[in-house]
matplotlib code that plots the C-alpha trace (Angstrom):
import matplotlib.pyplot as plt

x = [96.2, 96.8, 94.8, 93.5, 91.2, 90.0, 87.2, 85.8, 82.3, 82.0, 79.2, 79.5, 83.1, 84.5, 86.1, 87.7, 88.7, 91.7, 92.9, 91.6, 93.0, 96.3, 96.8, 95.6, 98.3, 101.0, 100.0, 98.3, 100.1, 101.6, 99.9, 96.6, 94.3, 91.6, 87.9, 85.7, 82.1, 80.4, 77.2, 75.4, 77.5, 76.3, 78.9, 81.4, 83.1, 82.7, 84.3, 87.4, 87.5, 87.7, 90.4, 92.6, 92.0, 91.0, 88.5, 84.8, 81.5, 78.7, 75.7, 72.8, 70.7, 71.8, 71.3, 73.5, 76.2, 75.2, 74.4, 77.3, 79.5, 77.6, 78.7, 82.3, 82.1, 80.2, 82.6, 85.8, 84.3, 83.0, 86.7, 88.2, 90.0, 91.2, 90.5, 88.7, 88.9, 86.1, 87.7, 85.5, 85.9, 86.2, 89.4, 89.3, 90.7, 94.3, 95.3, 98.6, 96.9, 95.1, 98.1, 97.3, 93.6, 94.8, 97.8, 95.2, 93.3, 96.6, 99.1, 96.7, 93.5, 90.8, 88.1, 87.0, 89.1, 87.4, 89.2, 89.2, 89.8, 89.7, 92.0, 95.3, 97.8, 94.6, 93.6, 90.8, 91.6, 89.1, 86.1, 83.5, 82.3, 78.8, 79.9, 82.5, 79.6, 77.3, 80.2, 80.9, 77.6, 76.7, 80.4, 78.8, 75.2, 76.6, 79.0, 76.2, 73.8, 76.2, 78.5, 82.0, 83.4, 83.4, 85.1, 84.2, 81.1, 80.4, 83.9, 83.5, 86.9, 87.4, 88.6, 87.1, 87.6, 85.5, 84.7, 82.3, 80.5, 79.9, 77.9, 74.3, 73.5, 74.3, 72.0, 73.2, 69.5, 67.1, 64.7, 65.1, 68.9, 68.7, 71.5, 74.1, 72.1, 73.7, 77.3, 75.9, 74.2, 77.4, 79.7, 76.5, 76.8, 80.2, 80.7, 77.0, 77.9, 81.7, 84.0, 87.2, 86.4, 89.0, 89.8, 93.2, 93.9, 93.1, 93.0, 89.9, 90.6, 87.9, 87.5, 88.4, 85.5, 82.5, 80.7, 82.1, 79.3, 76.4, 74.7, 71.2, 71.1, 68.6, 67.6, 71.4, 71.8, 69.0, 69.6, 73.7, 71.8, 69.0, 70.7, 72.0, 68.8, 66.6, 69.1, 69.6, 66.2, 66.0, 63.3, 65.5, 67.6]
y = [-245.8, -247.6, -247.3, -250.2, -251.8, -256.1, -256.9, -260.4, -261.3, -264.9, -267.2, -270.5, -271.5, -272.8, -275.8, -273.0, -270.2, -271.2, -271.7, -268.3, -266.3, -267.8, -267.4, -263.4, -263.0, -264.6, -263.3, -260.5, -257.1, -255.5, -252.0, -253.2, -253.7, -256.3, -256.4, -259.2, -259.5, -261.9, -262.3, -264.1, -267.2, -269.8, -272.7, -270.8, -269.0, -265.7, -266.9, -268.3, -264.6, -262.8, -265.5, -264.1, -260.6, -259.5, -256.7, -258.1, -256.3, -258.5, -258.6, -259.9, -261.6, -263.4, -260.9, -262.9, -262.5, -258.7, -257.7, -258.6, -257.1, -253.7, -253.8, -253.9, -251.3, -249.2, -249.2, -249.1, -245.8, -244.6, -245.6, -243.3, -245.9, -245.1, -248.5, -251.4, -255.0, -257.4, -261.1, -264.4, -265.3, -269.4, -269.6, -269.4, -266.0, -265.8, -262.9, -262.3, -261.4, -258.5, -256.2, -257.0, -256.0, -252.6, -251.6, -250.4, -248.2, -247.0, -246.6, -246.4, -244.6, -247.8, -247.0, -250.5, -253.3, -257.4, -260.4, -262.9, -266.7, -266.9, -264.2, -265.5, -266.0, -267.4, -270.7, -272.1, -275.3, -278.1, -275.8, -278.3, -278.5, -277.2, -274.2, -273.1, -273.2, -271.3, -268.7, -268.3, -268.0, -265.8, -263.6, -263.9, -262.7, -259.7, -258.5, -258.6, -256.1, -253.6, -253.1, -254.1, -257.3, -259.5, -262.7, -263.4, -261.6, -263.3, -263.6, -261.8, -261.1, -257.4, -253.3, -250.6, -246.7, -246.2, -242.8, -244.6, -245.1, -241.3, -241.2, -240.4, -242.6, -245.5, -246.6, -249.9, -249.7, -250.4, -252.9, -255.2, -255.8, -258.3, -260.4, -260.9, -258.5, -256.3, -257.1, -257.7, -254.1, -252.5, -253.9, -253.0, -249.3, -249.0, -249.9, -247.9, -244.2, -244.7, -245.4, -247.0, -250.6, -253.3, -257.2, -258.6, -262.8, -264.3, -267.1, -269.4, -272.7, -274.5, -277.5, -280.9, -282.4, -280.6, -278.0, -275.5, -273.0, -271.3, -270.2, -271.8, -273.3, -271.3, -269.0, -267.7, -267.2, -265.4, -263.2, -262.6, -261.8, -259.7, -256.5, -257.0, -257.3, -255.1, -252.0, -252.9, -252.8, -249.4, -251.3, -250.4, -247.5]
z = [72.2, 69.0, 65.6, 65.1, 66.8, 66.1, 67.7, 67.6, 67.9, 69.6, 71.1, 72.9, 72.2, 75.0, 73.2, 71.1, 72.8, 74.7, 71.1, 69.9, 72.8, 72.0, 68.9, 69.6, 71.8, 69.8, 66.5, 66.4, 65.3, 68.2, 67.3, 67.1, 70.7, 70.5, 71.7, 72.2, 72.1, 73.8, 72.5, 76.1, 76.2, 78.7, 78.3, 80.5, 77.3, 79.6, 82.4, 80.3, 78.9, 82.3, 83.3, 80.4, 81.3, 77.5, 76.8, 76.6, 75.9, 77.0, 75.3, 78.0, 75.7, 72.6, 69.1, 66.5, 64.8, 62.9, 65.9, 67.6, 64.8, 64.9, 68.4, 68.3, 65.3, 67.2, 70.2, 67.8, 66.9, 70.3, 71.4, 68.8, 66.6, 63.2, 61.8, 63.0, 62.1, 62.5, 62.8, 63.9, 66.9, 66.4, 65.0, 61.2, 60.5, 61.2, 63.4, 61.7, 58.2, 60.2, 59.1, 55.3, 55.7, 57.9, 55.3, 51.9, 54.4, 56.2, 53.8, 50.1, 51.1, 50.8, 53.4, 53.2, 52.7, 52.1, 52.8, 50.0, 50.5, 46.7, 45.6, 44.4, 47.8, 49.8, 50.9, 52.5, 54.4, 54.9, 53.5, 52.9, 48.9, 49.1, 51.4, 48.1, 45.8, 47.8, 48.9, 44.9, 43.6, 46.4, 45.7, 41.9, 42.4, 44.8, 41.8, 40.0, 41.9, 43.3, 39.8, 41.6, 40.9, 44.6, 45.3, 49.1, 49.8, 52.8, 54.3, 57.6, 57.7, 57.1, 57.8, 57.4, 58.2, 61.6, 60.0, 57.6, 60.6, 60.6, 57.3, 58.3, 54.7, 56.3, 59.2, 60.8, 63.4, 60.9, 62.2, 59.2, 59.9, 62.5, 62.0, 59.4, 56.9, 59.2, 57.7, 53.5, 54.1, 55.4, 52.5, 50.0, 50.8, 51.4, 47.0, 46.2, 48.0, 46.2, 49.2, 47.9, 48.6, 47.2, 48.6, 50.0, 50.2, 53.7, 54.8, 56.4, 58.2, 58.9, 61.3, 60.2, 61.7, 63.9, 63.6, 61.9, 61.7, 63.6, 60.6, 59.7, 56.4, 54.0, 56.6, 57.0, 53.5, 52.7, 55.6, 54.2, 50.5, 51.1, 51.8, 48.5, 47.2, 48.7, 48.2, 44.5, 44.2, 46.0, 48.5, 51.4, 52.0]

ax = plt.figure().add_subplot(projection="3d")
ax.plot(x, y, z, "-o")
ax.set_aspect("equal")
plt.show()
């Protein structure tokens, strides 16, 4: 068994995930296995994954997004990977950068490990002009409460140790994370109990046209920033 393993949280894309699977297969480090989650797809995104013969857990009734990525974290561990990798599952995160989110925890002792489409070396392709101001101020106002400089706070493209997993201060079942808190609250405590948490350039390419989200507007945001919030605050543990 290797390592690492990506796992991919995914919903509805059957327009995409031809595309996606590809790209997996021809990019995607060789020592790395993959894992997707399908969280109760009904547009036949299921059946195109079974076709391909790729490791799927199926969730049975849609949860979201945090939800989804708790999944394949959880498994990843369960499994007994080293590493996992959480990458989206519509084709923005490039499979090949996986290695330069894998090597700081490998190779330099990071235990979690952020990808950046701001850092110098990134890019972000086609990223619409309101979704860069609200990813900035958002990066700016999570420096802000947890004391570590941020440029991508809500980039979903990321490592981490799968022994963090293990740290009975971190409690990824609490009835308030419900969707992608559950990914702000994760990255929150990884900086505030002192793991070594740094950021790596990646890339994000976003549709030129069409939907490029499933994230509600206002709704989504405030559920990516109150984890921040609310454990700054000590209002949540």
């Amino acid at each position: 068994m290797n390592r690492v393993l990506v796992t991919a949280p995914i919903h509805n894309e059957r327009g995409r995930i031809e595309d996606v699977l590809a790209r997996v297969r021809d990019r995607l480090p060789g020592d790395c296995d993959v894992l997707f989650v399908d969280d109760a797809s009904s547009d036949g995104t299921a059946e195109l994954l079974a076709q391909a013969g790729v490791a799927v857990v199926r969730h049975e009734c849609r949860q979201g997004c945090g939800p989804s990525v708790r999944t394949g974290l959880e498994e990843a561990r369960r499994r007994g990977y080293e590493v996992v990798v959480v990458m989206a599952g519509n084709g923005k995160d490039d499979p090949a950068l996986v290695g330069r989110l894998v090597e700081p925890i490998l190779a330099r002792g990071y235990d979690f490990v952020q990808g950046s489409r701001y850092l110098p070396g990134a890019s972000h392709a086609h990223m619409p002009l309101h979704r860069k101001i609200g990813t900035r101020a958002y990066s700016l106002l999570f420096s802000l409460l947890s004391g570590k400089r941020i440029t991508d706070g809500t980039n979903g493209f990321r490592a981490l140790r799968t022994s963090l997993l293990d740290d009975t201060r971190i409690d990824l079942h609490q009835q308030w994370l419900t969707d992608y808190e559950v990914e702000s609250y994760l990255f929150f405590k990884a900086i505030a109990l002192g793991y070594k948490v740094g950021e790596v350039p990646v890339t994000k390419i976003y549709p030129r046209a069409g939907a490029y989200t499933k994230m509600r507007p206002f709704s989504g945001w405030w559920s990516h920033f109150r984890p921040a919030l609310y454990l700054a605050l000590r209002l949540r543990k």
